[in-house]
Structure formats: C-alpha cells, structure tokens
C-alpha positions in Angstrom: 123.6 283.3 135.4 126.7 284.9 136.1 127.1 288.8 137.0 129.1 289.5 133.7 125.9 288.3 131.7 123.3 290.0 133.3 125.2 293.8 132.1 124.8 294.9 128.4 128.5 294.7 127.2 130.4 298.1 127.5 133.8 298.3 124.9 137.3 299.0 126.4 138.6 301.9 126.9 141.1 301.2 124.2 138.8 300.0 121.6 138.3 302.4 118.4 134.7 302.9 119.0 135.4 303.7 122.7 133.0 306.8 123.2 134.5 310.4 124.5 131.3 312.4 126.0 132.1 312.3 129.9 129.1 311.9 132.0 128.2 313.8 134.4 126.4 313.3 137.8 123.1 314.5 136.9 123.6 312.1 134.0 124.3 308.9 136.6 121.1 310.2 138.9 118.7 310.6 136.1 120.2 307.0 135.2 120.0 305.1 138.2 116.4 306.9 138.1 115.2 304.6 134.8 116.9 301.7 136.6 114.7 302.5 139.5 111.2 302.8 137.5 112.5 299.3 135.9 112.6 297.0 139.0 109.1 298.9 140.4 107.6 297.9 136.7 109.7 294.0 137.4 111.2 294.8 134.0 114.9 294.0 136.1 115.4 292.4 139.2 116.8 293.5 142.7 120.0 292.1 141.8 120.4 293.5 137.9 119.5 296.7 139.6 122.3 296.6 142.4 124.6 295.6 139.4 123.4 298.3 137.0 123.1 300.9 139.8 126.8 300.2 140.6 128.1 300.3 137.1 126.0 303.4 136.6 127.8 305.4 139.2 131.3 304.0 138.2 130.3 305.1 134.3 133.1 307.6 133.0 131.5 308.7 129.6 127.4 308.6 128.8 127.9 305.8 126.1 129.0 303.8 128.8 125.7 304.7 130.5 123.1 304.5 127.6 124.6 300.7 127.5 123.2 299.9 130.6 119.4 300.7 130.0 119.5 299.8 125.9 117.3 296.3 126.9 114.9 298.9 128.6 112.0 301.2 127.3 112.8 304.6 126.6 112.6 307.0 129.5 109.4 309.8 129.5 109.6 313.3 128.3 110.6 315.7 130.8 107.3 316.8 132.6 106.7 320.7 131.5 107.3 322.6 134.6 103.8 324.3 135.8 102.0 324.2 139.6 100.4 320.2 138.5 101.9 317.1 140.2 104.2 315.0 138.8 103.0 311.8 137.4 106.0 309.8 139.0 108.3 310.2 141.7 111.4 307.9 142.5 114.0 307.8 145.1 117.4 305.4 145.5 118.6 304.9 148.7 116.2 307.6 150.7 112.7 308.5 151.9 110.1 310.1 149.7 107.2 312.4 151.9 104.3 314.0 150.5 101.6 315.5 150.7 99.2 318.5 149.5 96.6 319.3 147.8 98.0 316.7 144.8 100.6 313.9 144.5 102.1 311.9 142.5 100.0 308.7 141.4 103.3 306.5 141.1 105.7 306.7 143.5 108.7 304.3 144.1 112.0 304.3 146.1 114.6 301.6 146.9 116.3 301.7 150.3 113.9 304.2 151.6 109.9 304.8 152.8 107.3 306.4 151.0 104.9 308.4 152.8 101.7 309.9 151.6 99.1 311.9 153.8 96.5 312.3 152.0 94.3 315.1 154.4 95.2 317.9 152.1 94.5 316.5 148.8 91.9 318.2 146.3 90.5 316.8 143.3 87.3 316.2 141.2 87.7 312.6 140.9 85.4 310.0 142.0 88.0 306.9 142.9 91.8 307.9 142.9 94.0 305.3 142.4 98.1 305.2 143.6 100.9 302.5 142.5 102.9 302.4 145.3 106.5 300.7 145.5 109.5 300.1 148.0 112.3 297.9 148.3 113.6 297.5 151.8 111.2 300.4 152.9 107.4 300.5 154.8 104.5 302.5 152.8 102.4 304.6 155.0 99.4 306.0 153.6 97.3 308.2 155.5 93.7 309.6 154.7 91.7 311.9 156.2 88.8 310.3 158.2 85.6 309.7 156.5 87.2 309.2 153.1 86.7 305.4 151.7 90.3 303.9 151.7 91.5 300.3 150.8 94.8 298.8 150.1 95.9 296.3 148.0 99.2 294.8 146.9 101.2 292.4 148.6 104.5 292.5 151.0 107.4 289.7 151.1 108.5 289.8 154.4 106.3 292.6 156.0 103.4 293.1 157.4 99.7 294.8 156.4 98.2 297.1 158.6 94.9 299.3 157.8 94.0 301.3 160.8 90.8 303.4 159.3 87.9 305.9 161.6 84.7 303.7 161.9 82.8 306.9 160.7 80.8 307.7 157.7 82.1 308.6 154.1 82.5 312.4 153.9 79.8 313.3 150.8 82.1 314.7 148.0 85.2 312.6 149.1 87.0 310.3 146.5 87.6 306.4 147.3 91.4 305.8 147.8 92.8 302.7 146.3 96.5 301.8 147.1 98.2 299.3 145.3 101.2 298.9 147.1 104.2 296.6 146.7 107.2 296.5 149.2 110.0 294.0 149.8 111.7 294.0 153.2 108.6 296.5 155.0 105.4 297.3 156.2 102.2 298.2 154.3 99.8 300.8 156.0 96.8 302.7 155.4 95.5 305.1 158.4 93.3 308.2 159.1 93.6 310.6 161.2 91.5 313.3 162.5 92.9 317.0 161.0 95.6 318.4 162.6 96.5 315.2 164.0 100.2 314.5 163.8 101.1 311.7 161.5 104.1 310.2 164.2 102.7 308.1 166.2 105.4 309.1 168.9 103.7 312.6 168.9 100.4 311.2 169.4 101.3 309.1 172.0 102.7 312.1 174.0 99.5 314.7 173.2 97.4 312.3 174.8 99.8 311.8 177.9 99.5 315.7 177.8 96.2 315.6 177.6 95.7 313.3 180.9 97.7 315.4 182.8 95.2 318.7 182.3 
C-alpha cells in the first residue's frame, strides 16, 4: 500500500471547495491526540499514525485536519472540569507521571513512558482495573506493598518484570490489574514500602547511606 493511499484525500488549495478556517495549534494537538487514542485502540497502525501525525502538524486550515480522522470514531465530550480524574490521558512524543489519590484508568503515550505509583490512590472499589499503552516507551507500575497486583498484556521487543513484597494483602485494599501493551519497552509492576523513592538510583544510594551509619 503506498503512503498516498493510506491518508484520506485533502483538495488543493486551488480547488473551489478548498476550506478557509486556519487551524490553530491547539487544533493540531487535540488532533494528533485522536490519532493517538486510535493506534492504542489498533484502529491505525504505527505507520498511518506517523503519516497522519505528520500531515496533522503541516495542516493549514481545520478542514484539512477533520480529513485526516473522518475513517475514525468521533472524539469524547470534553470532560467537565471538577477535582475527579480524567478517564484518559495521552501523550505524543513525551513521558506521562502520575500519581494521587486517583488516576486515570486509560493512559497511552507514543515516544514516551508511562508511570503510575499507585501508593496514594483512594477508592471504594474492590478490583481496579488500568489499560495501559506505549509505543517506543517502558510502563512502570508501582503499588504499595500488601496490595494484590498482577499484570497482564504483552510487549514486542521488551521485557516483563513484576517485582512485588512477599507480604500479606492489606484488608480494605483493591486488587490491581494492569493490562499493559508496549512496543519497543519494558513492562513492570513493583511495590515499594511508603516513602520509598520510586528511582531505583535513589534507592541504591539510601542503602549505601545506610551502611555507612
């Protein structure tokens, strides 16, 4: 399939029904972002999306744009702005971090990691479960110990790594399912004691510091 074929057509800029409206950059970002939640969902693949992603940014008016996702589901409302979690994060080309007392249950990124400690989080819910994506990025997942944790999901050209406290399940504490997908990276799922730093760096040098008193 050539390049050409896998773009919706876009009209010249001397046809009649050329458009006028001249996107903007929030308009390409908020773009790129559907194009984003499209190769997580496998609706596109990592090529379309390089394609799509580049003609997006090179877009002059928004017809030009709306052309580029018209084979792809409408994107969601906007969220209504309040203190509750998004439902869904993306990222293109950088890292997304989080943690708190609730995140995001879908999270994807291309060109970037996703990182997720989960020691802070609060909720009611017996099992919580997070969809997990990353092109050419690791997931890192980390729980506090004592809370039931599994991952599942599968990595093309990566490794999986679940480094969890032998201790006993915390009463009251939710079961954590991952379901993780990453090209190009690592999967992991980890606890760590509270207070614990997350880089492993840092706790490599807190327990030379600790040696040493």
């Amino acid at each position: 399939m050539s390049d050409d074929a896998r773009l919706p057509a876009v009209p010249a800029p001397g046809d009649a029904g050329a458009p006028g409206v001249r996107a903007s950059d929030s308009d390409r970002e908020a773009l790129v972002a559907r194009l984003q939640t499209a190769l997580a969902e496998g609706r596109i693949d990592l090529d379309e999306f390089g394609q799509r992603a580049g003609a997006a940014y090179a877009a002059v008016t928004t017809d030009e744009l709306a052309r580029l996702v018209s084979d792809l589901p409408a994107g969601a409302p906007a969220e209504i702005v309040g203190t509750r979690a998004p439902e869904q994060q993306t990222s293109v080309f950088g890292d997304i971090t989080l943690a708190g007392p609730s995140v995001p249950l879908r999270v994807s990124t291309v060109f970037g990691d996703v990182r997720m400690d989960l020691r802070g989080l609060r909720t009611d819910a017996d099992r919580l479960d997070l969809y997990l994506t990353t092109y050419f990025g690791d997931v890192d997942v980390i729980v506090a110990e004592g809370v039931d944790a599994e991952i599942q999901g599968r990595t093309v050209f990566g490794d999986r790594k679940v480094d969890l406290a032998p201790v006993p399940r915390v009463s009251g504490t939710p079961r954590v399912v991952v379901h993780a997908r990453t090209v190009f990276g690592d999967l992991k799922l980890r606890s760590l004691a509270p207070g614990e730093s997350a880089s492993r760096w840092r706790q490599v040098m807190d327990r030379l510091a600790q040696r040493r008193l």
